[in-house]
N, C-alpha and C positions, 0 to 999 in steps of 0.2 A: 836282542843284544847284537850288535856290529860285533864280529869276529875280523877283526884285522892283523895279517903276518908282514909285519914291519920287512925282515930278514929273513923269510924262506929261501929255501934252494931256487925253488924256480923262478925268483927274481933275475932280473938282470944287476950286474955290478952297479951300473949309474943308479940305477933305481933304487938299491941300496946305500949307496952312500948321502944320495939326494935322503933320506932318507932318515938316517946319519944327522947330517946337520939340521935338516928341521925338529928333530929330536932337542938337540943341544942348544937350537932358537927358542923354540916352546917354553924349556926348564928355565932359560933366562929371563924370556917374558915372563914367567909366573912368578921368579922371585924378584925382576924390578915392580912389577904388579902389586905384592906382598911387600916391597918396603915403602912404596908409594901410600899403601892401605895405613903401614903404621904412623907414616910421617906424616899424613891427615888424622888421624885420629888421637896419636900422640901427641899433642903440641906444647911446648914452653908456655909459662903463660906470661901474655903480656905486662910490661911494667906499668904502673898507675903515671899519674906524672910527677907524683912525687917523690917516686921512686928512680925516675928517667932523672929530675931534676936533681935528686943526691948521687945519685952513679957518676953523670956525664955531664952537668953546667958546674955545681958550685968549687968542684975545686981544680977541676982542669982550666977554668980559664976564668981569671976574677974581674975581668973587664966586660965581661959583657950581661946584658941587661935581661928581663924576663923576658919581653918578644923575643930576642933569638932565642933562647932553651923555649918555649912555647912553639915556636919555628921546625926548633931542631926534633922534639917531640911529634910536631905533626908529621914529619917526615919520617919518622919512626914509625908511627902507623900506616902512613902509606906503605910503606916497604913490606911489613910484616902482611897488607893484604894485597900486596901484589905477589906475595910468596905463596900463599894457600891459593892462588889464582894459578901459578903455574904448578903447583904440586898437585891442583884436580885436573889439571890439561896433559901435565903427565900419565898420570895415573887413569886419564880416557885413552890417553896414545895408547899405554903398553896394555889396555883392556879389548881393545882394535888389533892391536898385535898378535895377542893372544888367538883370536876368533878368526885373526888371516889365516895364521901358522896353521892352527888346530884344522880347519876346513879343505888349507893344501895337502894335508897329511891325509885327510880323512879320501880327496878327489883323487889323490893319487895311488891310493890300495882298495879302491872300494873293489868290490868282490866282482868276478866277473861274471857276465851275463851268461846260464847255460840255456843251449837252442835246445 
């Protein structure tokens, strides 16, 4: 087991406050990490299209034809998979972040060498 004193006496101030904020980076990363987890896993679930085409073509606009609502629909699914495209790019950033933070905290207390 790593034994590491974040805030012992015999730190230096900087070393403790550096210290300090990678503490307060870490808990951040883990809980945008944790809502990135839920906002993948949790998802709305997509509308059919004939559910897109009662929502959003037939009464908001009576002039137009089924290629545009077919149109407008496909672009609805684009969208919706370019969202889960940046919610796993997020959710690698802030798992990178994690593994930075955790590694500088770990390089910067590791124990010191005795002669």
């Amino acid at each position: 087991m790593i034994k590491i004193n974040l805030f012992s006496k015999d730190k230096e101030l900087i070393l403790k406050i550096t210290n300090g904020i990678l503490i307060i980076w870490l808990l951040g990363a883990l809980i945008f990490t944790g809502n990135s987890i839920v906002n993948l896993t949790v998802r709305k679930p997509d509308y059919s299209y004939k559910e897109y085409q009662t929502g959003y073509c037939s009464s908001k606009y009576e002039d137009e034809d089924e290629d545009d609502c077919m149109n407008m629909y496909d672009n609805y699914l684009l969208s919706e998979k370019d969202n889960i495209y940046y919610e796993k790019r997020s959710l690698y950033t802030s798992i990178i972040n994690i593994v930075v933070v955790g590694s500088a905290i770990l390089f910067l207390n590791r124990p010191k060498e005795k002669k």
